[in-house]
C-alpha positions as a Markdown table, in Angstrom:
| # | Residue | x | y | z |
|---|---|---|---|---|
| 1 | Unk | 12.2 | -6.3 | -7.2 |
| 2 | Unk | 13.9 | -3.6 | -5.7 |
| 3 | Unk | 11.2 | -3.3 | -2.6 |
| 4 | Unk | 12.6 | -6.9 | -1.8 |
| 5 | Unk | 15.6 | -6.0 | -2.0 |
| 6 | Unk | 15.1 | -3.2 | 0.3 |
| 7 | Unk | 13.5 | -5.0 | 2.8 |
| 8 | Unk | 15.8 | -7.8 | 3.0 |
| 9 | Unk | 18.8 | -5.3 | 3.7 |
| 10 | Unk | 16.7 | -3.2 | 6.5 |
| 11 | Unk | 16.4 | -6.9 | 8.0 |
| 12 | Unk | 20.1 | -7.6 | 8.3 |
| 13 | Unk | 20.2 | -4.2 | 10.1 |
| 14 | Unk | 21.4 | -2.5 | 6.8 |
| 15 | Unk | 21.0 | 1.7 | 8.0 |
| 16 | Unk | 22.0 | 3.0 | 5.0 |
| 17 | Unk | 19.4 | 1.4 | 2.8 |
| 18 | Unk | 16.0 | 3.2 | 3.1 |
| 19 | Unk | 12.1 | 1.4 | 3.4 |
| 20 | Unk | 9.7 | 4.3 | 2.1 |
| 21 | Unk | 6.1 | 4.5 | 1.4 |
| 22 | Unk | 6.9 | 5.3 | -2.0 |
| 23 | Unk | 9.0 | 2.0 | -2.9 |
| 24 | Unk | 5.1 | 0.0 | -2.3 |
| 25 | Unk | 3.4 | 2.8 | -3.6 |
| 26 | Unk | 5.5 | 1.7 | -6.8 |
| 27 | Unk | 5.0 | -1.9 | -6.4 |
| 28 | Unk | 1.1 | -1.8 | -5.7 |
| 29 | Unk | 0.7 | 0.1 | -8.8 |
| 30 | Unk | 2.8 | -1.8 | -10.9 |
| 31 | Unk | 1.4 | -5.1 | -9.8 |
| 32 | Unk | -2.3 | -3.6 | -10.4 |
| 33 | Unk | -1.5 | -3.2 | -13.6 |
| 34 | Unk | -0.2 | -6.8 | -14.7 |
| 35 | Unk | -1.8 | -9.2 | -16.2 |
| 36 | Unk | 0.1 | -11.9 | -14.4 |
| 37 | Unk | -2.2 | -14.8 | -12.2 |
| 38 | Unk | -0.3 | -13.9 | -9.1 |
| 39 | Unk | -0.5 | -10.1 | -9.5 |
| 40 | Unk | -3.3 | -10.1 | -7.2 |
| 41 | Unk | -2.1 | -12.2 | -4.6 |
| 42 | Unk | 1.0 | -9.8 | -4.7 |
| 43 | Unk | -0.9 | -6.8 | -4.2 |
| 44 | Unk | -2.7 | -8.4 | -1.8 |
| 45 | Unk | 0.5 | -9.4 | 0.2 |
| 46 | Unk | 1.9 | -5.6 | 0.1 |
| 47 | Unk | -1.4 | -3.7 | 1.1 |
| 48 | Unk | -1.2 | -6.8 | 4.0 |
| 49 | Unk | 2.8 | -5.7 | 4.7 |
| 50 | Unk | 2.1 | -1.7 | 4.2 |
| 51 | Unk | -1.4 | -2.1 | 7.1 |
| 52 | Unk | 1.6 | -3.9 | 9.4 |
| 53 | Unk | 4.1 | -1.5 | 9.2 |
| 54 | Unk | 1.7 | 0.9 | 10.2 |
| 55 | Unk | -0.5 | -0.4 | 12.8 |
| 56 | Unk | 2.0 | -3.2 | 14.4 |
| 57 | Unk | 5.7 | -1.5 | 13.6 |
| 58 | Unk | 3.7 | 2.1 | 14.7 |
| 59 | Unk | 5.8 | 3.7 | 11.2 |
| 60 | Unk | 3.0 | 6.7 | 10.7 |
| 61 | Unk | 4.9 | 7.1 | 7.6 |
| 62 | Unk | 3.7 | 4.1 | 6.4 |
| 63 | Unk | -0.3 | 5.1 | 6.0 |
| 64 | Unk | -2.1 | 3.3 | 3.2 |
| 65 | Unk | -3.3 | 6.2 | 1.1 |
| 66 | Unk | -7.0 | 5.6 | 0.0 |
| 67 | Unk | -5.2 | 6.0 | -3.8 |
| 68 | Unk | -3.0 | 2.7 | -3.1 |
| 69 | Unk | -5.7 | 0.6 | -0.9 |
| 70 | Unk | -8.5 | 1.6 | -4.0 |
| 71 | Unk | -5.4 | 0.3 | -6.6 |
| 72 | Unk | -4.4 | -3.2 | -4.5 |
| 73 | Unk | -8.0 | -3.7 | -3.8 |
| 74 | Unk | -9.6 | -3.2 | -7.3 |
| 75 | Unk | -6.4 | -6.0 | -8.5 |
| 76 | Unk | -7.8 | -8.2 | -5.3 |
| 77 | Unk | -11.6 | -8.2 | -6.5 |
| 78 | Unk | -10.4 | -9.3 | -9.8 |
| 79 | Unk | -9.1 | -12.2 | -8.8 |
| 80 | Unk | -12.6 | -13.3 | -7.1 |
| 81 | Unk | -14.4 | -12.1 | -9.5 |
| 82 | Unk | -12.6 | -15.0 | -11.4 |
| 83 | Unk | -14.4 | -17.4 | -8.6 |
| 84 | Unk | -17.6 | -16.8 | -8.6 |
């Protein structure tokens, strides 16, 4: 996944290689819409890494939108509507 990528190369101090809001926007969406078993656990596991960027890291440009949190979440209660 390109997001992985990204995020790999930011960690080994990689400048050139940009981290935006968009590249999870773009995951969160696509994950929300497959029909994988761990697709909700990935969602899950960006909305968690997109929340710490912005609140810990203090990246404002990293906001969850109420668009992406409503996508990632409605993936999440899927998987425990499955438990119940």
């Amino acid at each position: 996944m390109i997001l992985e990528r990204a995020e790999k190369e930011v960690g080994a101090g990689n400048l050139l290689v940009p981290l935006t809001f968009d590249m999870f926007s773009i995951a969160i969406e696509t994950w929300s819409r497959s029909a994988t078993d761990d697709a909700p656990f990935q969602c899950e596991k960006l909305l968690q890494k997109l929340c710490h960027l912005y609140q810990h890291e203090m990246h404002l440009l990293f906001k969850p939108t109420t668009n992406i949190f409503n996508l990632g979440m409605s993936r999440m209660r899927s998987r425990y509507a499955c438990l119940i």
